[in-house]
C-alpha positions, 0 to 999 in steps of 0.5 A, a space after each residue: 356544494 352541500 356540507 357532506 360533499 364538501 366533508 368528503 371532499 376534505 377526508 379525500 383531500 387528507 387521505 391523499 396527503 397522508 399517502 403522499 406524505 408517507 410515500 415522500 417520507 419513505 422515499 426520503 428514508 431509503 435515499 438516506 440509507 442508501 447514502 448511509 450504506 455507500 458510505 460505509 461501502 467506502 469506508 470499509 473500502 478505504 480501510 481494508 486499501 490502507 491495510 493492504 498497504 501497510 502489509 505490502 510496505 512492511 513486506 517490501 522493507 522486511 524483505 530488504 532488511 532480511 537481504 541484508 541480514 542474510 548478507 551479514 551472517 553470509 559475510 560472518 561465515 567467512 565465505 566472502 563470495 555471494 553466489 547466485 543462488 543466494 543472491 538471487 532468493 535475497 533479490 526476488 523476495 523484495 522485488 516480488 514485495 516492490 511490486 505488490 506495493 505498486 498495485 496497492 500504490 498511491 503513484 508517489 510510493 511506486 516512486 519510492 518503491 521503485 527507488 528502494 528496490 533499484 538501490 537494493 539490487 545495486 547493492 547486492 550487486 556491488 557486493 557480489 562484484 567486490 570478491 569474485 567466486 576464487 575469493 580474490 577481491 576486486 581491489 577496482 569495485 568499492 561502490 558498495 559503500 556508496 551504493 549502501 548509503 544509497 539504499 539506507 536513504 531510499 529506506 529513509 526515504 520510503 518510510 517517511 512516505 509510507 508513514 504519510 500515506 498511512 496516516 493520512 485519510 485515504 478519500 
């Protein structure tokens, strides 16, 4: 082999080198970007289902406190008899709220949840059952004391559960 064929021989060999060098470099920039782009996808997702939960705790608790409130000034009236039509708008506002946070979970704050809601209907229930519509109090019905400090501790309950999984990294 003569000097010009092995000079070509060399540009060729180079060139192929350089092009698969350049290709493999290429192929290596867009999986990287492709990783950088996926995990932003994540991130974004796992910050937007952090606040969609946020949203919905604060909901579900706003909607029991606000029950509560409505109870209070209702009591503060004078009228001691909580009829239907109130009673009602206090407990679709949280169970409506009880459900959005089971779709946005996790399973242990459907738990939870679930519990906040179910000592929330018990005592707005207990409370509607203590004085009957003529306003006589039903002197057998005094469980909504008890069925209060079982809400109060599902709340306590349910927020130091929200406060973990809000603080925690969603994976």
């Amino acid at each position: 082999m003569d000097e010009g064929n092995a000079a070509v021989i060399a540009a060729a060999l180079g060139i192929a080198g350089t092009l698969f060098g350049s290709l493999g470099g290429a192929m290596v920039a867009a999986r990287a970007t492709r990783k950088q782009v996926r995990d932003q996808e994540g991130a974004e997702h796992r910050h937007w289902l952090r606040q969609e939960r946020q949203t919905a705790y604060a909901a579900l608790l706003d909607a029991c406190r606000r029950g509560m409130e409505i109870i209070r000034v209702h009591l503060s009236s004078g009228d001691e008899y909580l009829n239907d039509a109130v009673a009602l708008e206090i407990l679709s506002a949280a169970l409506e709220a009880r459900t959005v946070v089971a779709i946005v979970g996790p399973p242990d704050m459907d738990i939870k949840a679930r519990e906040l809601a179910e000592c929330f209907v018990d005592t707005i229930n207990s409370r509607r059952d203590m004085v009957q519509s003529d306003g006589v109090v039903n002197s057998e019905d005094r469980d909504f004391g008890r069925h209060f400090t079982r809400l109060d501790a599902a709340r306590s309950a349910f927020v130091d559960g929200a406060r973990d999984v809000l603080t925690k990294q969603i994976r």
